[in-house]
MIKEVEX-526643 format. One record per atom (N, C-alpha, C, O): residue number from 1; residue in one letter; x, y, z. Coordinates in steps of 0.1 Angstrom, whole numbers. Example, Ala and Ser with C-alpha at 12.3 -4.5 7.8 and 13.67 -1.06 7.14 Angstrom:
# MIKEVEX-526643
pos,code,X,Y,Z
1,A,132,-57,78
1,A,123,-45,78
1,A,132,-33,78
1,A,142,-33,85
2,S,128,-22,71
2,S,137,-11,71
2,S,129,0,79
2,S,134,11,80
//
This chain:
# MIKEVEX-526643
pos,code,X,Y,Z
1,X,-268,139,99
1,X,-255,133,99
1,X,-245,145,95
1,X,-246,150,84
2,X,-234,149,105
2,X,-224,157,103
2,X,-216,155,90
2,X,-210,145,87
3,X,-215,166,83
3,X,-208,161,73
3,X,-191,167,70
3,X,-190,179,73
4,X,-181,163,67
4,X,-170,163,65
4,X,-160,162,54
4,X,-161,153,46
5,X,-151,171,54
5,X,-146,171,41
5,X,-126,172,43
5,X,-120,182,46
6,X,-122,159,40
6,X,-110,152,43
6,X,-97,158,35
6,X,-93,154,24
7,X,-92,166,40
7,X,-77,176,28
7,X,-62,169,32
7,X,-58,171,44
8,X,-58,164,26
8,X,-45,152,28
8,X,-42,152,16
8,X,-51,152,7
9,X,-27,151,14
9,X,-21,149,0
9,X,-19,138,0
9,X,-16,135,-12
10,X,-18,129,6
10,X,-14,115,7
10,X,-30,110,8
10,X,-39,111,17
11,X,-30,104,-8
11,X,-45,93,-6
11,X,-42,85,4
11,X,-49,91,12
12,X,-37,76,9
12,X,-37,65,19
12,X,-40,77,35
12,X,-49,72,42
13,X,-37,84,39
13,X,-45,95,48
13,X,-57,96,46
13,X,-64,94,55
14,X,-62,98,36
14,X,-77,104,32
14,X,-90,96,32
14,X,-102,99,34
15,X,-81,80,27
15,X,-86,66,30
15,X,-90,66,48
15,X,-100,69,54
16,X,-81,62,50
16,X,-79,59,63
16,X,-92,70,76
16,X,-100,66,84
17,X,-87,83,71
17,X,-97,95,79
17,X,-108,94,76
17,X,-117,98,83
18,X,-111,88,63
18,X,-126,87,58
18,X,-134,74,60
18,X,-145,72,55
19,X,-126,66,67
19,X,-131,53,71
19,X,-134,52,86
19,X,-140,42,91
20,X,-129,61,91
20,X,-128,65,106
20,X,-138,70,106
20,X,-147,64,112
21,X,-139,81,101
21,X,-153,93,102
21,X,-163,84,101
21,X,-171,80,110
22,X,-164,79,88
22,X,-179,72,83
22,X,-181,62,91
22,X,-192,59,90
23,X,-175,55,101
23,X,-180,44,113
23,X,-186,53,126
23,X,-193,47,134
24,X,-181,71,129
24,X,-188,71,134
24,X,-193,84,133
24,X,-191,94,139
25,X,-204,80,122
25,X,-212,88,120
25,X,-218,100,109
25,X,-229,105,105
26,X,-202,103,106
26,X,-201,113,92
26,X,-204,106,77
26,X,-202,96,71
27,X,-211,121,74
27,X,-208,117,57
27,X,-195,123,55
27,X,-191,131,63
28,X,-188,120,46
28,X,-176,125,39
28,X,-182,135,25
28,X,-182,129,14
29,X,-183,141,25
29,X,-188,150,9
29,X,-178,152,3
29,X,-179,149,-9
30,X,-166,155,6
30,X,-156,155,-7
30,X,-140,157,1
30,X,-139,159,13
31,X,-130,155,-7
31,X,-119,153,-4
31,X,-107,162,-17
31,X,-108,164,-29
32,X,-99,166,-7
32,X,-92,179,-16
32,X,-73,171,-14
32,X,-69,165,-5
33,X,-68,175,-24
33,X,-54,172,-20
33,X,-44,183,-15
33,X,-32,181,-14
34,X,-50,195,-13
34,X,-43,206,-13
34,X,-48,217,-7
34,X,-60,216,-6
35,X,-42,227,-3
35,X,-53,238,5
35,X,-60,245,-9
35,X,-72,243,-10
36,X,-55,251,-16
36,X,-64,255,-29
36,X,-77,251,-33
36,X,-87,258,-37
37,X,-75,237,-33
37,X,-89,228,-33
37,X,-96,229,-23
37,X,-107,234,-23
38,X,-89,226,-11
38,X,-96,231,2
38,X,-106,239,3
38,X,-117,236,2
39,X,-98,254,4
39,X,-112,263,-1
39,X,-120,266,-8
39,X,-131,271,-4
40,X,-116,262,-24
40,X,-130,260,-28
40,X,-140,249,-27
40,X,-150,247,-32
41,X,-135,242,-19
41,X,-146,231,-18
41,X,-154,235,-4
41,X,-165,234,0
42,X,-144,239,1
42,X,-152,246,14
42,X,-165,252,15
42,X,-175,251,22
43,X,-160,264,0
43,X,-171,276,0
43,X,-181,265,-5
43,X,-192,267,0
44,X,-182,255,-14
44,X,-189,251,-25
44,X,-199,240,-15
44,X,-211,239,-17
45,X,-191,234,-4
45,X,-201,219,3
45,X,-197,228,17
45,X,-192,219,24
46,X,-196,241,24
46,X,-199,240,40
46,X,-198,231,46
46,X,-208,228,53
47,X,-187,222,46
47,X,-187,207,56
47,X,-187,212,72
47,X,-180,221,76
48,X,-196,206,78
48,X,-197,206,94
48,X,-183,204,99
48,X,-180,211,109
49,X,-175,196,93
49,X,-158,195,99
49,X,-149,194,86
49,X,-153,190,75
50,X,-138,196,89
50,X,-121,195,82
50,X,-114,192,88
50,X,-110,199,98
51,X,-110,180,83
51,X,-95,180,88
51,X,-85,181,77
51,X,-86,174,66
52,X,-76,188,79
52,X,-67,196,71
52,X,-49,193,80
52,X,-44,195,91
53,X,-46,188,65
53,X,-33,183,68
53,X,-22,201,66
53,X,-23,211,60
54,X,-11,195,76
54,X,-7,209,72
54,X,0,211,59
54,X,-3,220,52
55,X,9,202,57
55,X,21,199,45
55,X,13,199,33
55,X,7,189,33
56,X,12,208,22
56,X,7,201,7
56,X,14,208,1
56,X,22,216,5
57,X,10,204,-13
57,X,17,213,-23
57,X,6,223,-27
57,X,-6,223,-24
58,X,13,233,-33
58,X,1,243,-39
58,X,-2,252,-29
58,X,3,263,-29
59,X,-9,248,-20
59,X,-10,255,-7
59,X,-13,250,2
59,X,-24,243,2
60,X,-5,251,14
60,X,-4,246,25
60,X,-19,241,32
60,X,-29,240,25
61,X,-19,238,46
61,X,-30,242,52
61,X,-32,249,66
61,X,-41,247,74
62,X,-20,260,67
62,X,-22,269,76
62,X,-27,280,65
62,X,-34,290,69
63,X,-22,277,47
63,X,-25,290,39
63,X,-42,294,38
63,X,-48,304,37
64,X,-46,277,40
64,X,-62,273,36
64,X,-70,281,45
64,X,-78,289,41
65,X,-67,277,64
65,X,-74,281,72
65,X,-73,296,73
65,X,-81,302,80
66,X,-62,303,66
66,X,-63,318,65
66,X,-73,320,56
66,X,-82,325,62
67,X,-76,319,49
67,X,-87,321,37
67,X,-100,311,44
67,X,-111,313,38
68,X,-100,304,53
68,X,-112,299,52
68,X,-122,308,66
68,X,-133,312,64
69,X,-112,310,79
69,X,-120,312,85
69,X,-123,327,83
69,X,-135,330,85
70,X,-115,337,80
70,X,-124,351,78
70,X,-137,351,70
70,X,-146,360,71
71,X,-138,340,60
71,X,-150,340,57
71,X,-160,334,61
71,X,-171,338,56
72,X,-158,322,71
72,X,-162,313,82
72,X,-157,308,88
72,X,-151,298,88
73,X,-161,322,100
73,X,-155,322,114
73,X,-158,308,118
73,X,-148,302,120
74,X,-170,301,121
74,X,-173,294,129
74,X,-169,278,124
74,X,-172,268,131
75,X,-160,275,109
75,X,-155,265,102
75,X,-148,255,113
75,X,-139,257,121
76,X,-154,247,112
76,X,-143,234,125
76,X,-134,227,116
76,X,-137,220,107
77,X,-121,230,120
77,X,-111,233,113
77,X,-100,222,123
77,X,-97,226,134
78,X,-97,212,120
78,X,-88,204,128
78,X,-73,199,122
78,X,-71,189,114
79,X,-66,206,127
79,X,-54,203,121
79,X,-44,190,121
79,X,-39,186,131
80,X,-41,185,107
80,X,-34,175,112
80,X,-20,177,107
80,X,-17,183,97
81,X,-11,171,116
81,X,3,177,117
81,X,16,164,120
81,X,17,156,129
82,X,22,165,111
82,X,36,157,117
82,X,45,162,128
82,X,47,174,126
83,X,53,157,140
83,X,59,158,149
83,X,68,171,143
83,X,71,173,131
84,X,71,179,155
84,X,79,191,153
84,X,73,205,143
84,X,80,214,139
85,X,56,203,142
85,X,53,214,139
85,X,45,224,146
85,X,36,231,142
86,X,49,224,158
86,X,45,232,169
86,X,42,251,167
86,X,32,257,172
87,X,52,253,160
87,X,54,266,159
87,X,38,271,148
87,X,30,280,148
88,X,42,259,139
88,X,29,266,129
88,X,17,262,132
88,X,6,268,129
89,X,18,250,140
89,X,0,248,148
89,X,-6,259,154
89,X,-17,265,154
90,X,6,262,161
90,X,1,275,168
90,X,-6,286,163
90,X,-16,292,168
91,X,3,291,150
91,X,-4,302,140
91,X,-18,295,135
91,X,-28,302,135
92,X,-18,283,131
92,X,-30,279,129
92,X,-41,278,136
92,X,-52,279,132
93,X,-38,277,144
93,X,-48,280,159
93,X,-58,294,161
93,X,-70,297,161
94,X,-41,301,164
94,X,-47,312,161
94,X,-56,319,151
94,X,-65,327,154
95,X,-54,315,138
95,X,-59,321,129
95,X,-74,312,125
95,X,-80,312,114
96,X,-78,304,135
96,X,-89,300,141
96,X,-92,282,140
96,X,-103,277,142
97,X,-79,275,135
97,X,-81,266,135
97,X,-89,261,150
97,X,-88,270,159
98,X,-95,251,154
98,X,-98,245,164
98,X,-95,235,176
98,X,-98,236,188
99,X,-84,225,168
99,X,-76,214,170
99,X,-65,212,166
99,X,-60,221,160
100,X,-58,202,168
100,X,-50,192,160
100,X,-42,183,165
100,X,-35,182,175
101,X,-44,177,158
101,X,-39,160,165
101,X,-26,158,153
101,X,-29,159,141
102,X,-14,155,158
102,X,1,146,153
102,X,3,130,147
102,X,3,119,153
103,X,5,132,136
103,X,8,118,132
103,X,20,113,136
103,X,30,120,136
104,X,20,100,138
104,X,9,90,137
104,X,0,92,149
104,X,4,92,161
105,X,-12,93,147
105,X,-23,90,155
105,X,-30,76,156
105,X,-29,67,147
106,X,-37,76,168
106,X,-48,65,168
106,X,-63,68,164
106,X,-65,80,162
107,X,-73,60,163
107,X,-86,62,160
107,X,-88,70,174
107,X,-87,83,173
108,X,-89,64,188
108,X,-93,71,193
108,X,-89,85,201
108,X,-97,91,208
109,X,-74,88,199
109,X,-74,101,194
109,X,-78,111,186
109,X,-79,123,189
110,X,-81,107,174
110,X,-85,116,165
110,X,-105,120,171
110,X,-110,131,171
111,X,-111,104,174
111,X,-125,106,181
111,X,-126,117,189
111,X,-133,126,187
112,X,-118,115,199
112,X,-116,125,210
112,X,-119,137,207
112,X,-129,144,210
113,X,-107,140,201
113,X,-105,155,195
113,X,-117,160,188
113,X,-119,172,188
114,X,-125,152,181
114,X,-139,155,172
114,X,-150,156,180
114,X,-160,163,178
115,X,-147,148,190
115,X,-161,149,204
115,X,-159,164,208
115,X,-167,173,212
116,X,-146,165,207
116,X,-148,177,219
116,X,-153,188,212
116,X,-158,198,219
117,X,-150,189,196
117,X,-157,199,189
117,X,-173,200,185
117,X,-178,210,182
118,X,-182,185,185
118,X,-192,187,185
118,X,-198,182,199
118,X,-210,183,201
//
């Protein structure tokens, strides 16, 4: 079972993404509010996937995916983003995010986007 680890500062996101995942198929191992947490939970549980909100406090999560993938290149990293953040998906991308899907989303958008990574 792929396991997954849900970074959203809005509990009601983290709800919702973790109820999605777990119908198809994932464990959820742990859940972070912030990029800070992010990575260390990253290094601490290797989740098979992330989805990482960009907006938090503390540290973002284009700051997270800088710190996460030079130390794991191959981290599936899916970005989740509110309308009009084009500019920074992009650097996130770059800097090896994988995806990212725009809120509001549907279930089977977000599926999609996760099929096509595993």
């Amino acid at each position: 079972m792929p396991t997954v680890l849900i970074v959203d500062d809005a509990l009601f996101m983290r709800v919702t993404i973790g109820k999605m995942l777990t119908e198809w198929g994932f464990d959820v191992i742990g859940e972070a509010s912030n990029g800070k947490q992010a990575v260390k939970m990253y290094r601490e549980l290797r989740p098979d996937l992330v989805t990482m909100d960009l907006t938090m406090p503390v540290m973002s999560g284009l700051e997270a995916v800088k710190e996460i993938i030079p130390e794991f290149p191959d981290a599936k990293i899916v970005m989740i983003t509110a309308l009009g953040q084009q500019r920074i998906i992009v650097d996130a991308i770059e800097h090896g995010a994988k995806d990212f899907i725009t809120k509001p989303f549907t279930p089977e958008k977000l599926k999609q986007v996760i099929d096509n990574l595993f």
